[in-house]
C-alpha positions in Angstrom: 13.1 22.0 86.9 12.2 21.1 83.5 13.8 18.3 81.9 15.0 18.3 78.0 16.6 16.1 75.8 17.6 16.1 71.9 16.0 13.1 70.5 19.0 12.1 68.4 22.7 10.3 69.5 24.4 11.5 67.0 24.4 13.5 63.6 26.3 12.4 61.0 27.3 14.7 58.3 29.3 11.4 56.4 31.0 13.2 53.4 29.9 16.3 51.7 31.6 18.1 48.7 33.9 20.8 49.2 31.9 23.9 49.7 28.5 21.6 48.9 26.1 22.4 51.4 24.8 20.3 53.4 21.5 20.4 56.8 20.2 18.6 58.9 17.6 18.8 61.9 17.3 17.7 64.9 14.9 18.1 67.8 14.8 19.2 71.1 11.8 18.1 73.4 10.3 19.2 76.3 8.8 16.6 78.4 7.7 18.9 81.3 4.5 20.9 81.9 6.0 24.3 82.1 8.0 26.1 79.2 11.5 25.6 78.5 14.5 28.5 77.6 17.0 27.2 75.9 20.3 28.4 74.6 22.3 26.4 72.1 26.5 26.8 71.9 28.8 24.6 70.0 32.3 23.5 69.6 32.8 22.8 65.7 34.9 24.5 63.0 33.5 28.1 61.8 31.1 26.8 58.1 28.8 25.0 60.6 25.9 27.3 61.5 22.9 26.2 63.8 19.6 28.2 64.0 17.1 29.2 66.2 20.3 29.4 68.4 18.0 30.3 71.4 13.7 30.1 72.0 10.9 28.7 74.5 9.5 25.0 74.2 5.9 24.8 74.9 5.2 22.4 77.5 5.3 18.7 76.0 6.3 20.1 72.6 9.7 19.9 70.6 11.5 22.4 68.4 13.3 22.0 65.8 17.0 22.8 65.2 18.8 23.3 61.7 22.3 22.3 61.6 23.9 23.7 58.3 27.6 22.2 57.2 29.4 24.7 54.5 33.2 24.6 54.1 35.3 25.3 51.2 38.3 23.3 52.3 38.5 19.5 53.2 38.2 18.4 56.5 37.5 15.7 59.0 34.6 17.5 61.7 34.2 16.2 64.8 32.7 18.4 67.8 29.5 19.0 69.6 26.3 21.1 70.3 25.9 21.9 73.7 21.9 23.6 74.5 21.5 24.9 78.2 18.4 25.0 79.3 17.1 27.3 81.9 17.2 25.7 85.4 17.3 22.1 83.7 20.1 19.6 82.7 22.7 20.4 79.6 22.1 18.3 76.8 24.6 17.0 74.1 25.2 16.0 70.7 28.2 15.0 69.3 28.8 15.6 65.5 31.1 14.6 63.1 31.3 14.9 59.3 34.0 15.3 56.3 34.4 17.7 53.3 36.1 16.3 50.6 37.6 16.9 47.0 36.6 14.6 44.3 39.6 13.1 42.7 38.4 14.0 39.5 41.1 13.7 36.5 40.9 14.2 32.7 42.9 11.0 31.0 44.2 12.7 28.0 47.3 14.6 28.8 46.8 17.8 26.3 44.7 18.8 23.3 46.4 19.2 20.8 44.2 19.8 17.6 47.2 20.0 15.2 47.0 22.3 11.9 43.4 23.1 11.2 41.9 25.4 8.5 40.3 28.2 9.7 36.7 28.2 8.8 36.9 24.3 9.6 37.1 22.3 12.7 38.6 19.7 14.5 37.8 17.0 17.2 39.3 15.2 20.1 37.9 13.1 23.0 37.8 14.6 26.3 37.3 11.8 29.1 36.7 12.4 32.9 37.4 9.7 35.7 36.1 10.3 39.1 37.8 7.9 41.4 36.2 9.3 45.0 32.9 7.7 46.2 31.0 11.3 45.9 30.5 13.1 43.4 31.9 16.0 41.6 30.4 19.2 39.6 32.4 20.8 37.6 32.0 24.2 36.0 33.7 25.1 32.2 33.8 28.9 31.2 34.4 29.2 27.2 33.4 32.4 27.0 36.7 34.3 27.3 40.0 34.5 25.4 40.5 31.8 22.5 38.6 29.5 24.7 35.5 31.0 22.5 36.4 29.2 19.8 36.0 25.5 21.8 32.7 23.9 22.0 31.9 20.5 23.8 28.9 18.3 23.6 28.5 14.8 25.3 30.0 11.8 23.1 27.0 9.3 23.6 23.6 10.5 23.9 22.1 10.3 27.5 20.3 7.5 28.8 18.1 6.9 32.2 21.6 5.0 33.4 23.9 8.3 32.4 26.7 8.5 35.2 26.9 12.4 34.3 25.4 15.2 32.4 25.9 18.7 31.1 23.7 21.6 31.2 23.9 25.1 30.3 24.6 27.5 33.5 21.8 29.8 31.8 19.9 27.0 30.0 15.9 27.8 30.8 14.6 26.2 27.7 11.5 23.8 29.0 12.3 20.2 28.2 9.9 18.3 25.6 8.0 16.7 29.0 7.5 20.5 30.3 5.6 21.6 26.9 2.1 22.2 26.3 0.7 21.4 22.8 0.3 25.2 22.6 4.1 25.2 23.2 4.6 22.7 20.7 2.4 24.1 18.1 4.8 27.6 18.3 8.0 25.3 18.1 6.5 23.7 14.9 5.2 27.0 13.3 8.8 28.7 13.8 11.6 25.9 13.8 11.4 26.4 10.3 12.3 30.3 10.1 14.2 30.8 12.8 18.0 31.3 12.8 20.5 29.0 14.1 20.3 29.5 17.8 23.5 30.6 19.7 25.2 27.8 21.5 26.0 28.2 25.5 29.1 29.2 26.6 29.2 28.4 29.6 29.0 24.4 31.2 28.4 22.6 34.4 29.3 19.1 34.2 28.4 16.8 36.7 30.6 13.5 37.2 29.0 10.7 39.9 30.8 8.6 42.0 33.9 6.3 40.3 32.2 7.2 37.2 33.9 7.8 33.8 32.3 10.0 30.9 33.5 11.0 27.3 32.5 14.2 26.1 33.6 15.6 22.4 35.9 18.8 22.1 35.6 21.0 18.9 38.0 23.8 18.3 37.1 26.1 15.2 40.1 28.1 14.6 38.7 31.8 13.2 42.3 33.3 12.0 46.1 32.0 10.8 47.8 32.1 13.9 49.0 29.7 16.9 46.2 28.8 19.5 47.6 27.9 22.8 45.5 28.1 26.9 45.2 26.2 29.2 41.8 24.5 29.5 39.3 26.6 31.6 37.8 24.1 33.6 37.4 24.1 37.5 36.0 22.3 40.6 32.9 24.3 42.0 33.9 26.0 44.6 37.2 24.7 45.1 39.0 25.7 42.0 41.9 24.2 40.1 42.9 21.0 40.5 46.6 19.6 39.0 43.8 16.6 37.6 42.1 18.7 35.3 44.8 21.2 33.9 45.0 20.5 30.8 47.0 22.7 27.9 44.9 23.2 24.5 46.4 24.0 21.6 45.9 24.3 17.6 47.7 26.0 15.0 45.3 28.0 12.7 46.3 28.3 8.2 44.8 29.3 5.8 42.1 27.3 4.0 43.1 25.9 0.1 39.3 26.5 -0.2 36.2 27.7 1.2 32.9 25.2 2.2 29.8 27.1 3.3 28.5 25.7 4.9 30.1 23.0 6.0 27.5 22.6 9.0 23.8 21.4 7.0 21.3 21.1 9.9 18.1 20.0 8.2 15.7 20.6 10.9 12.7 18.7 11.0 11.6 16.4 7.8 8.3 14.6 8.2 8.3 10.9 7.4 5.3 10.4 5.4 4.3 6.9 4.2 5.7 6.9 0.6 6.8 4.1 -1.7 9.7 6.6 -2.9 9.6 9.9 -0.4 11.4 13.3 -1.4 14.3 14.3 0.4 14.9 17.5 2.0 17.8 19.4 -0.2 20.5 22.1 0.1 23.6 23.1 -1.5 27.3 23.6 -0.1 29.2 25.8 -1.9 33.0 24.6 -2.3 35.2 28.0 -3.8 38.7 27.2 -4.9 41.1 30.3 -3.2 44.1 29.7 -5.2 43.9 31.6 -8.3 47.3 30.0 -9.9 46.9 25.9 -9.1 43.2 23.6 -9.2 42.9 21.2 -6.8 41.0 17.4 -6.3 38.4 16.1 -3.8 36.4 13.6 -2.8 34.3 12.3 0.4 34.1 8.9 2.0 31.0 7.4 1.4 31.3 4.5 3.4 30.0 6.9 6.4 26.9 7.8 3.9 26.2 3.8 3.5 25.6 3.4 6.9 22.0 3.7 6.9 21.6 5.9 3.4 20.0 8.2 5.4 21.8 11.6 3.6 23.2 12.0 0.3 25.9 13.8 -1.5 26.2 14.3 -4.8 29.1 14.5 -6.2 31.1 12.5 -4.0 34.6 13.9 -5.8 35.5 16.3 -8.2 38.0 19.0 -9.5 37.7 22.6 -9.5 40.0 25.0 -11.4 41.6 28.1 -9.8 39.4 30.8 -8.3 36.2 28.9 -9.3 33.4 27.4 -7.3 31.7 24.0 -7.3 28.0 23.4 -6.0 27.8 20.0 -3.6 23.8 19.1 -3.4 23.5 17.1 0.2 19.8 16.1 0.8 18.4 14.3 4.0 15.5 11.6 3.5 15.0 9.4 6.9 12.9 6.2 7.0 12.2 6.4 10.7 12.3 8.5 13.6 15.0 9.6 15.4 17.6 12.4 15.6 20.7 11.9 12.8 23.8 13.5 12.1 26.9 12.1 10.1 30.0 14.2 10.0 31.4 13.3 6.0 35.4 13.1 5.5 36.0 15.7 3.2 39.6 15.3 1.2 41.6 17.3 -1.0 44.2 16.4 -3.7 44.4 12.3 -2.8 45.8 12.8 0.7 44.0 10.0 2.5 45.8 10.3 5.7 44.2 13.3 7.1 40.5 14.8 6.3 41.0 18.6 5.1 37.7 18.9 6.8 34.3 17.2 7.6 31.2 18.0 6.3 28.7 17.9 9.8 24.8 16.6 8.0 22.5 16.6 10.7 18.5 16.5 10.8 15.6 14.4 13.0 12.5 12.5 11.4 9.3 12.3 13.1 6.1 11.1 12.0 2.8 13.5 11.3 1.0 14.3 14.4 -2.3 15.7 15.5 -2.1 18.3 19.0 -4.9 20.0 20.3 -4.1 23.5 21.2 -5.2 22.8 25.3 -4.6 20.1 27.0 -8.5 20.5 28.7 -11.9 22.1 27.4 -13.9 23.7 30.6 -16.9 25.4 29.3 -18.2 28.3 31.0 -21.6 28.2 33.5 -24.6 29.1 31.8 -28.2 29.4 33.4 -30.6 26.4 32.0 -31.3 26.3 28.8 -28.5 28.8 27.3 -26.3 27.3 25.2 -22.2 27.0 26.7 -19.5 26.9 23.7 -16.2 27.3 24.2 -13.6 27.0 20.5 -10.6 25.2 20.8 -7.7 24.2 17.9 -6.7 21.2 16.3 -2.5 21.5 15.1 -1.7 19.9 12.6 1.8 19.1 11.9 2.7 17.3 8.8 -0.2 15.9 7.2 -0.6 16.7 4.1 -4.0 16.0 3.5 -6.4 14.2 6.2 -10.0 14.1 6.9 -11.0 14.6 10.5 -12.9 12.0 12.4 -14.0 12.3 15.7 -16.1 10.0 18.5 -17.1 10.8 22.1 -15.9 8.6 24.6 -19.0 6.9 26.7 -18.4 8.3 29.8 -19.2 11.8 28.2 -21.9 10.3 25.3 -24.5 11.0 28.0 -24.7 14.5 27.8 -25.6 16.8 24.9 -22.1 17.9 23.6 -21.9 19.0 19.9 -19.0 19.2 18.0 -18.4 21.3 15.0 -15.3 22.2 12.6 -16.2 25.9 11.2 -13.8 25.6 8.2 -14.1 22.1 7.6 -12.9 18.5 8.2 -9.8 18.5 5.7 -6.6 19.3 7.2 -3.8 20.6 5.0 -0.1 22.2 4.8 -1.4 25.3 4.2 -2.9 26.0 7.7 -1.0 24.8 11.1 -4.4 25.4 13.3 -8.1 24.5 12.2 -10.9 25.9 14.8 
């Protein structure tokens, strides 16, 4: 009669989020000389699903048993697993677990973004508390209705001790750790050219345990009219919850005047080692729509005198009916590092709300040197035969630099040769030099 046991007391699920799931093994041994048939049965609520649920055991061997927990409703678990084995003893484990919903809530009680000019935008802070001990993914759909005209992006930038993070559901941009220089290099050679990329629509946030997290809602009204849904914002899996309904809503007029852009991004500005560097420029256009009345403005530039990093000039002026004014903005960092400043932009002296704000934004980094591959392996050659292989140095941002180069002692042994075809001066002119 060949005896069998399962190895472990108990299994213990602890708490798992609603419709998370969850596995766990365990393993039945066979401590006889002749094979074991065993059949497995259990008593536990239908989103628990064990495999192999039958087999042989070698003799003095084990197998292994998957026991998968899925449930899309909370619930306290607590049954067994019964496996009968062929002529031999019953064995038994009891199991227990819990499914659970995050008590996830959003503090603010409504968004109510007030009169906004379409064409402009305005902000509000959205905060999330989770007060469970697990945590809680939430999933945000802006793609429908006048949801579209939302966008959200985390209030403080992430750090290694961030309680939560958003993502894109169809984000599959490699991070900056993922890319090759060869990636890098095409990044450089088209950042410049390309067209604003379209944002994502669509959100999972992820809140950890008793964990709060501020994130910054935008709503760009596109017509005149009343805005007014409910926020579309759900607990994976579960749903709705009365913690995170929340009403949006914004009433949409018709602009005194026109700012295009009122979004500058400057891209990428090299930080070269200057006693009085140039700044990168562009121009906002402000047009005046009233053709009957003019109208006054000026910007705060106590936000500019932060850290002088952008400019705008003029700071106020007045423009007559029907006619336009040109803004120049320019962008001119000392040191690396992503910026962005969002300007108060007011019309005719009222001080107690911005018509709009004028969003600079723009990142420094210093000139760098990449080689095209990360690793040089130069083909096998028969004695005497000559092996070259051509690689690429990328240069981005230098100016003007002459190449040096020295080989490291551990290779200075053997007869390597290294030549630059088109010379040892790198330019502006040329991204890649052989």
């Amino acid at each position: 009669m060949p005896p069998s046991r399962i190895k472990e007391k108990q299994l213990d699920f602890e708490q798992i989020l609603v419709s998370d799931e969850k596995t766990k093994s365990v393993y039945l041994r066979n401590k006889h000389k002749t094979t074991a048939v065993f059949q497995v049965y259990w008593k536990l609520p239908p989103g628990v699903t064990i495999l192999p649920t039958r087999g042989r055991i070698p003799p003095d061997s084990h197998t292994e048993l998957k026991v998968t927990f899925n449930l899309n409703e909370p619930i306290v678990m607590s049954g067994d697993i019964l496996v009968n084995v062929r002529g031999g003893k019953q064995a038994k484990l009891a199991v227990k677990g819990e499914t659970v919903v995050p008590q996830v809530k959003i503090v603010e009680d409504e968004f109510d973004f007030g009169p906004v000019t379409f064409g402009s935008s305005s902000t509000m802070k959205l905060t999330f508390v989770n007060e469970s001990n697990i945590g809680a993914i939430l999933d945000l759909d802006l793609t429908e209705g006048d949801a579209e005209y939302l966008e959200i992006a985390p209030a403080h930038e992430h750090g290694d001790d961030e309680s939560s993070f958003i993502e894109s559901f169809d984000d599959g941009a490699a991070g900056l750790d993922e890319m090759d220089a060869k990636d890098m290099s095409a990044a450089t050679e088209e950042s410049d050219n390309d067209e604003e990329e379209e944002k994502p629509r669509k959100y999972t946030i992820k809140v950890k345990k008793l964990a709060t997290v501020e994130f910054i809602l935008t709503f760009k009204p596109e017509d005149a009219k009343n805005y007014t849904f409910e926020l579309p914002i759900s607990l994976r899996g579960y749903g709705k919850t009365d913690g995170t309904s929340r009403l949006v809503s914004c009433r949409g007029i018709k602009p005194k005047c026109i700012i295009q852009p009122n979004l500058v991004d400057f891209k990428k500005k090299v930080i070269n080692n200057l006693e009085r560097p140039v700044p990168v420029e562009a121009d906002i256009e402000v047009d005046n729509m009233d053709h009957h009345k003019s109208f006054t403005w000026h910007i705060d530039p106590t936000v500019l005198a932060e850290d002088n990093v952008f400019m705008v000039i003029p700071q106020k002026g007045r423009i007559e009916p029907g006619q336009r004014q040109i803004i120049r903005v320019g962008f001119n960092p000392l040191d690396s590092g992503t910026y962005e400043k969002h300007v108060p932009f007011y019309i005719d002296n009222d001080h107690t709300k911005p018509y709009t704000n004028l969003v600079l934004k723009g990142y420094g980094d210093y000139p760098n040197l990449f080689f095209e591959r990360k690793e040089v392996i130069l083909p096998v050659v028969p004695l005497d035969i000559e092996s070259r292989c051509q690689f690429k140095i990328i240069n981005d941002g230098y100016e003007n630099l002459q190449l040096k180069y020295e080989i490291t002692n551990d290779v200075g042994t053997l007869p390597l040769r290294l030549e630059f075809p088109e010379g040892k001066t790198l330019g502006v002119t040329k991204p890649k030099y052989p």
